[in-house]
C-alpha positions in Angstrom: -9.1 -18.0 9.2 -6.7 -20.3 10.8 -3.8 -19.7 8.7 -3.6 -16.4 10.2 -2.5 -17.2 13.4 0.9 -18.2 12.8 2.1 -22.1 13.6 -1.4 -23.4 14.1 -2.9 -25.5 16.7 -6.0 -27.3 15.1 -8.9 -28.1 17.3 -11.3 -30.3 16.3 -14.9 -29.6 17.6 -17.4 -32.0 17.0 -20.7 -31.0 18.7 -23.2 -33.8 18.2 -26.4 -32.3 17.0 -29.8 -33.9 15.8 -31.8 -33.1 12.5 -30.0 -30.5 10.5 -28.8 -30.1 7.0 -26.7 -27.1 7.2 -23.8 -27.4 5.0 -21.4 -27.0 8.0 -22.6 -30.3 9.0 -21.0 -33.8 7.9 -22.8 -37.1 9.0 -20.8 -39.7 10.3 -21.9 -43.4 12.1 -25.5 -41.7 11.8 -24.1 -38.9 13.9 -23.9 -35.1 13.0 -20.2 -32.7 13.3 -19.5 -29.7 12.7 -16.5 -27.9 11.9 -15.1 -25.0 14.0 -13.0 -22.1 12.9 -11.9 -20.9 16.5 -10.4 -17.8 15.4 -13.8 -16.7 14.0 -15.8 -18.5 16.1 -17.8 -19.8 13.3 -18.9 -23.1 11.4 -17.3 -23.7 8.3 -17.5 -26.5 5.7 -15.3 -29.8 5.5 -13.6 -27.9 2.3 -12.6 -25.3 3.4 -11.7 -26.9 6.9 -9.2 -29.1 4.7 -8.4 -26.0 2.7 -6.7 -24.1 6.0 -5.0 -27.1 7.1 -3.4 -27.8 3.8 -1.9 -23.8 3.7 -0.3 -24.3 7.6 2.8 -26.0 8.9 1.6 -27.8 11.8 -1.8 -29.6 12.7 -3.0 -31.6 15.8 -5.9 -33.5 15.4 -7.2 -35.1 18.8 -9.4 -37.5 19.6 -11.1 -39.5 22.1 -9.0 -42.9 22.5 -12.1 -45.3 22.4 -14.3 -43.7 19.6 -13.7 -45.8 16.9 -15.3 -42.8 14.6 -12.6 -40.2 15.7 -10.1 -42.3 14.6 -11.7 -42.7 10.9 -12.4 -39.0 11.1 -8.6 -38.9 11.8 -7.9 -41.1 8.7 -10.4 -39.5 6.5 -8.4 -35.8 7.1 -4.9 -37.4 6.8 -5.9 -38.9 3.7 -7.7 -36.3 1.9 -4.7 -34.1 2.5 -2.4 -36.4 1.2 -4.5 -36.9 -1.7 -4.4 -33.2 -2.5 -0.1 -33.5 -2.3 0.1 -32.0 1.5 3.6 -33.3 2.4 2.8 -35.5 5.9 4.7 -36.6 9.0 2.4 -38.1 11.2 3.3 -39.0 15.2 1.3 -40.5 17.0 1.4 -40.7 20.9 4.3 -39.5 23.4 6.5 -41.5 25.7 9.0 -40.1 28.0 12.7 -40.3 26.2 13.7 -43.0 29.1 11.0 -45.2 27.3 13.4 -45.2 24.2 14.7 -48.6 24.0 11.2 -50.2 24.7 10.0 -48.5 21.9 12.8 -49.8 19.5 12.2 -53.4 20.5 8.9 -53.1 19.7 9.9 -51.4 16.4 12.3 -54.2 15.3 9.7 -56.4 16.6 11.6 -58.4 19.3 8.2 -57.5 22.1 4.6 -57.6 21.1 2.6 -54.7 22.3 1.9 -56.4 25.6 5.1 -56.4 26.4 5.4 -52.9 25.4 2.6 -52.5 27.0 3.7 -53.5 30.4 7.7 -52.5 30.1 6.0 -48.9 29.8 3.7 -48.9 32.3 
């Protein structure tokens, strides 16, 4: 299992498959996923997928910045951990430290994100 490998780095598969009902399987916009244990190399259930990530230290979930349903698959995980009492710190995107005060203006909400936008290139 994941958990075995030390600090973890979580990959998300998602192969898109058509007309199955294994149990590995979780529908999602009418679309099919599967989990992937990559250190066994094997599907494994949503449960038990939220099961090793709850036991480990670090997670990365990716995703595909304009699929809308990566993002709620995102959500969905985040949540269902917190639900279960998984302590979270979430961060989202990187910038390069020189890109520092930008990002505070935005935060006290002196720029909109267009001007963050375009003082970040």
């Amino acid at each position: 299992m994941l958990r075995r490998v030390g600090t973890v780095l979580m990959l998300m598969a998602f192969f898109l498959l058509v007309g199955t009902s294994a149990p590995a399987f979780a529908e999602s916009d009418g679309r099919c996923s599967m989990w992937i244990d990559l250190y066994r190399g094997e599907p494994i259930g949503y449960a038990e997928m939220l099961q090793d990530l709850a036991d480990v230290r670090v997670v990365y979930l990716g995703e595909r910045h304009t699929l809308e349903r990566h993002h709620q698959i995102q959500a969905k995980i985040l949540g269902d951990l917190a639900d279960r009492g998984v302590p979270l710190v979430v961060g989202l995107e990187q910038m390069e430290a020189n890109r520092q005060p930008e990002l505070d203006r935005f935060n006290r909400r002196e720029i909109d994100f267009e001007q963050l936008a375009k003082a970040t290139d």
